[in-house]
N, C-alpha and C positions, 0 to 999 in steps of 0.2 A: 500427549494425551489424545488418543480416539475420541471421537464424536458415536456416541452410542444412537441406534436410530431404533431403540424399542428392545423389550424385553428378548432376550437370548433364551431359547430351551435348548437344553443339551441332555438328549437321551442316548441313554446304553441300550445296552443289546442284552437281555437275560440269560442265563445258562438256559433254559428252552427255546432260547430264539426268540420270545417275545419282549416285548417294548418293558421297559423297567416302568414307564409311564404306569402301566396296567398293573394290576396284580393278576401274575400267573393263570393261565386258562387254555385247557384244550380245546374247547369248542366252541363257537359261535351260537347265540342260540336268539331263538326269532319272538321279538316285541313289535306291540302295536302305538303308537304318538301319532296322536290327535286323527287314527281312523289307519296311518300308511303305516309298513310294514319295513323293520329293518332288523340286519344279522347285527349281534352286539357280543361282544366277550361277556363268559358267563365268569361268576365269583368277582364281579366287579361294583361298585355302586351305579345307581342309573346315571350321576352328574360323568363319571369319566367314561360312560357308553358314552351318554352324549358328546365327549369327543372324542370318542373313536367314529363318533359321526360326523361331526364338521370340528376336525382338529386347527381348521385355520378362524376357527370362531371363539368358541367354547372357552381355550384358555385365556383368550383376552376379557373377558363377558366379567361385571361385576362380584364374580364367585369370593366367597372367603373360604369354602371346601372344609368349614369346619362348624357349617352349624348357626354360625349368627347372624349370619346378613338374612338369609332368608330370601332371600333370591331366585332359591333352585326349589320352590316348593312346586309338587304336580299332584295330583289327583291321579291314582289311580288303582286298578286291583289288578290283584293273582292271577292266575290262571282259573284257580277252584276257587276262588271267591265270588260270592254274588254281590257284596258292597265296595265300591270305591272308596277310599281311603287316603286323607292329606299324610303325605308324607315326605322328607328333605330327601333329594336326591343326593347328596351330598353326603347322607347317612344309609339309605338301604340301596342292598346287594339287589342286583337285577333278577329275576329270573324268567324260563322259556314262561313264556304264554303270557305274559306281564301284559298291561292294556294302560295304557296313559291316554288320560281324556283332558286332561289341561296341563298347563304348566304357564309359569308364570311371566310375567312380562319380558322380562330380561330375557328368558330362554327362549322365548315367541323369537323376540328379535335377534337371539342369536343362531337358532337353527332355523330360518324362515326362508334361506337358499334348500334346506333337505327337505322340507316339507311342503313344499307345493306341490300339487300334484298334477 
């Protein structure tokens, strides 16, 4: 018996080349977290941009990716919206012009190598 030294991920390769991790996406498209600016696949939820931003964080981070830890909550708005909005990253699709003005603990400390500026 192997001695396991931590969670194994094994991704495929999609019929467009993209990561199975993702759902499917032609373009990259540009959000704002906590003020900086980063490319993220679009038709995604914001929790799995977040690790298409720091993939050596993100999947370790207290996530249950389904809603009930509540971990992955962020404040933020649309593009054409003028109110920010609590919403699970873990539950809503990213899109271009998106503005995250918080996010919560766990995610501070998970993406806090991406966001320093």
């Amino acid at each position: 018996m192997s001695k396991s030294t931590g969670p194994q991920i094994t991704e495929t390769v999609g019929a467009n080349g993209t990561n199975q991790v993702f759902r499917p996406y032609e373009r990259l498209v540009r959000i704002k977290i906590l003020g900086k600016a980063f490319n993220v696949p679009e038709k995604n939820t914001i929790l799995r941009c977040f690790q298409y931003i720091s993939p050596e964080t993100i999947p370790y981070g207290r996530f249950c990716w389904n809603q009930d830890c509540q971990y992955c909550r962020v404040v933020g708005k649309l593009a054409d919206d003028d109110q920010p909005h609590e919403l699970l990253s873990c539950k809503f699709l990213v899109s271009a012009g998106m503005e995250i003005t918080e996010i919560s603990p766990e995610l501070k400390y998970c993406l806090r190598n991406k966001l320093r500026k």
